[in-house]
N, C-alpha and C positions, 0 to 999 in steps of 0.2 A: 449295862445289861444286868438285867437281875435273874436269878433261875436257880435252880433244885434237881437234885442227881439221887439216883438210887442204884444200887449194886448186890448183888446176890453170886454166892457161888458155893458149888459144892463139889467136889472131887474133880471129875472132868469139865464141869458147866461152868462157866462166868456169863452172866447178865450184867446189861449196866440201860440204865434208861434217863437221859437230860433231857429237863425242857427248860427253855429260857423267852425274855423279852429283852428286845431292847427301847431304850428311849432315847432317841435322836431328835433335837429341836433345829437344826442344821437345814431337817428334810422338810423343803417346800410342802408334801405331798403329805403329813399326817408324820409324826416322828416316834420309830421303832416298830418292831412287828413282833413276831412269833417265832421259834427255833423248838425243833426236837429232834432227839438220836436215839437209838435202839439198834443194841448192840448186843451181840452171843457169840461167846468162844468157845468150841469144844476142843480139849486137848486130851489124847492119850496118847500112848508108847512114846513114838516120835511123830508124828502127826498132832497138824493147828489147822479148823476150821474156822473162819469167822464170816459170819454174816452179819451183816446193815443196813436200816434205814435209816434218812435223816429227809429232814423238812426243815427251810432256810425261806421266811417268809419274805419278798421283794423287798419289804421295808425294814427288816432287820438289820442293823445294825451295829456291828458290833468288831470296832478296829484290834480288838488283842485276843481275837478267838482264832484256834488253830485248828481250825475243824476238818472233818471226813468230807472233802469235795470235792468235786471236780475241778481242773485247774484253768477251766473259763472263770470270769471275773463278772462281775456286775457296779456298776458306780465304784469304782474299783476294790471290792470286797469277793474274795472266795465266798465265804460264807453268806449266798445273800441269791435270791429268786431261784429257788430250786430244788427240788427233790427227783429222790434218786434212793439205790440199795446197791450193796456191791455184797460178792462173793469171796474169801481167798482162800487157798491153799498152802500149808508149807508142811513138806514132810521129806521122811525117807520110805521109798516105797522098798527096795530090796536093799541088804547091807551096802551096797557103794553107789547105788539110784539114788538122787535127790529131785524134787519135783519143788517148783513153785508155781502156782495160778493163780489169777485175779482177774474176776469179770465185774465191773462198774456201769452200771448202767443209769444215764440221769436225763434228765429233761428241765432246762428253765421256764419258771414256771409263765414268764410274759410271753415267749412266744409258743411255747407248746411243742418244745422241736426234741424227739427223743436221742439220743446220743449215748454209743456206749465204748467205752477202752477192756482190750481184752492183751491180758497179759502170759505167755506160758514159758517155763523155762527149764530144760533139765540138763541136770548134771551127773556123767559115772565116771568115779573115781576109777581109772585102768590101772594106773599105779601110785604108789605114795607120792611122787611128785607131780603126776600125769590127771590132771580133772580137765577133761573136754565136755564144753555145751552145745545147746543148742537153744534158742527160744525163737519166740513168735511175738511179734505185737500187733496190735491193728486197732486202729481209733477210728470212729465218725467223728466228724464237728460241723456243728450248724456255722456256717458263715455265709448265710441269706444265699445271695445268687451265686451258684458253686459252678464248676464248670472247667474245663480247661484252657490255659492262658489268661486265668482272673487275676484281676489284680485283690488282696485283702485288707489294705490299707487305704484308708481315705488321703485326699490327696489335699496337702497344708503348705500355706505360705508361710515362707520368713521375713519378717521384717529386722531387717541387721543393716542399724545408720553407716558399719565400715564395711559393708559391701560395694565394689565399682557398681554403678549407674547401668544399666542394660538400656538407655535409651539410646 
């Protein structure tokens, strides 16, 4: 992959902006595509905002990227048919409140199916050894025919020569 990054920041802002290609001659279907991230963190007191986009072209390509993505896979790559923006949170809202939040929301881009992980968490410090939580998660995931008592796994034969004979 080849690609170029830009960064800005000033007092509470950071900006950061990547785009890249890759070239894949591997892929039957045309080899490498297109990648871009857009990225903003605003930090004051004790408080971290960050917001994200990112765009992961179907035929990107690119086995040693550690990217912002969802942790569906494609032709076995994270990084690869997908965009998507996510939100987070990390702060202290009162002296002993700790709050964390994270909304991710994406879509692959072959089937068109929108998917989001929502994450919240908080912590109050009652005593210096006493920190009780709480949090929340909850994910959609596309896995085609959904429903209850599915199975998610396609169903595959072994062939193993030291297996006994079932005839």
């Amino acid at each position: 992959a080849v690609g170029a990054d830009m960064s800005w920041g000033r007092k509470w802002s950071d900006l950061f902006f990547e785009v890249a290609n890759s070239f894949d001659n591997a892929n039957p279907d045309g080899g490498g595509g297109p990648a871009a991230l857009l990225r903003h963190t605003a930090t004051w007191n004790s408080h971290e905002i960050e917001t994200s986009l990112r765009y992961y072209d179907r035929r990107y390509a690119n086995p040693f990227a550690r990217p912002i993505s969802a942790p569906d896979e494609f032709d076995g790559q994270r990084a690869r048919d997908e965009t998507g923006g996510r939100l987070r949170y990390n702060g202290t809202i009162l002296e002993r409140w700790r709050m964390r939040a994270f909304f991710d929301t994406w879509s692959t881009l072959s089937q068109d199916v929108v998917q989001m992980r929502l994450f919240w968490r908080n912590d109050v410090q009652v005593l210096d050894w006493l920190i009780p939580g709480i949090w929340l998660e909850y994910q959609t995931r596309s896995i085609g025919e959904s429903g209850r008592d599915r199975c998610f796994d396609e169903g595959y034969e072994i062939d193993d020569p030291t297996a006994p004979s079932q005839e």
